[in-house]
N, C-alpha and C positions, 0 to 999 in steps of 0.2 A: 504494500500500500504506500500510495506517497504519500508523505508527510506536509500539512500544510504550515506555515509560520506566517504567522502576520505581525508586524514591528512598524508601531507608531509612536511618535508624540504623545504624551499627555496617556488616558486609560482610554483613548480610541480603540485598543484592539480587545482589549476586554470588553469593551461596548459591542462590539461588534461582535464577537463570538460570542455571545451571549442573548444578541438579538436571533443569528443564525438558529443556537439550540432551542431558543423560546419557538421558531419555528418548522426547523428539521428535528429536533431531538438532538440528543448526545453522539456524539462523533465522535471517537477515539483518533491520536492524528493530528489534532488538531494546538495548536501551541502558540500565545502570545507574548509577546514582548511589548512592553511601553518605556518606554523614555521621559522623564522628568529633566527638568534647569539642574537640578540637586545631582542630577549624576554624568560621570565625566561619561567620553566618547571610550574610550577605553575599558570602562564597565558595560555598557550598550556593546563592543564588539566581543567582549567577552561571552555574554549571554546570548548573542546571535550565534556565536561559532560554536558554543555547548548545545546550542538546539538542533543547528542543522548537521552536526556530528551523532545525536538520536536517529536521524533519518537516514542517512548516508546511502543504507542497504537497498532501501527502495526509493531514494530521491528524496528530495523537497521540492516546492514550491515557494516561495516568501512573496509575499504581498505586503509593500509598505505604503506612505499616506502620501509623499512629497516628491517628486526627482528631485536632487539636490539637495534635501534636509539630512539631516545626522541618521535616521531612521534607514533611509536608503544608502548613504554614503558609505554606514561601513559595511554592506553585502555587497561593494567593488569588488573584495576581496575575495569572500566565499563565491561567489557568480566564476571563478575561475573554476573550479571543483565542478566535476564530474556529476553528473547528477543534484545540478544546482539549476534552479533561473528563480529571476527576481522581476517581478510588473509591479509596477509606481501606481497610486493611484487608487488604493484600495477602497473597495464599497461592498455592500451587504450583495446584490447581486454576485459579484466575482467569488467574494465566498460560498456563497450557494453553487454555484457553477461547478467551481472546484470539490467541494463535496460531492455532490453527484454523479461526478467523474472520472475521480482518481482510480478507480480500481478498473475503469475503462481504458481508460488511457496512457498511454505513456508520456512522461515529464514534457516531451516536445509538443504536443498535439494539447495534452492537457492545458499547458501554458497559452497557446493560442488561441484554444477554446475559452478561457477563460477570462483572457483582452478581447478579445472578439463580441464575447456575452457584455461584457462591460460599457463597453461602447453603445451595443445592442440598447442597452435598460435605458439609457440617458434619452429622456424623450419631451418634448414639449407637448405638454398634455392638451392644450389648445390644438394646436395644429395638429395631435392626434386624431383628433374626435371632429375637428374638421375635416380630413382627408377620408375620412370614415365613413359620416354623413353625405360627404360628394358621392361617393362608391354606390350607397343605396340609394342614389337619385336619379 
């Protein structure tokens, strides 16, 4: 199974993996990291590289909040490792995605399925229900 991580800012990813289980149920796999001002960059890549060394056998995933924030910057490092990728940008859709997934897929395909979904969900609900209503007219 691939292992998913998600590393943000602040208790974003606790927020988030916890809205996931309020509506998928409990996921084994599944592993957060957050970041506070109080903790150096060097504790945050500590805690990233002991998560994604859990995974190793079957992969990770890492989903963080920012390109360019501390969150993302220190999986420069890990993204070199074999059974590693990292997508920016993390949302409650792309968690789902990737849950539903992982045992389908392999890290490569998973990962694109899962920026792909992402993109997917971002929708202006206006001009949804517009395009909608033209269609049955």
């Amino acid at each position: 199974m691939i292992g998913i991580i998600i590393i943000t800012h602040g208790r974003l990813s606790e927020e988030l993996r916890d809205t996931a289980k309020l509506i998928m149920g409990e996921h084994a796999g599944l592993t957060t990291i957050s970041f506070s001002a109080k903790e150096s960059l060097e504790t945050l890549k500590e805690k990233a590289a002991k998560a994604v060394e859990e995974y190793r056998e079957g992969g990770c995933l890492i989903l963080t909040d920012v390109l360019g924030g501390s969150a993302t910057n220190v999986c420069i490092d890990l993204m070199k490792l074999d059974g590693v990728r990292v997508i920016t940008g993390v949302n409650l859709p792309m968690i789902m995605e990737a849950l539903q997934n992982r045992d389908r897929l392999d890290l490569p395909n998973l990962s694109a399925k899962v920026r792909d979904g992402a993109a997917r969900a971002i929708i202006d609900l206006k001009e949804f229900y517009s395009k909608r209503l033209a269609k049955k007219e």
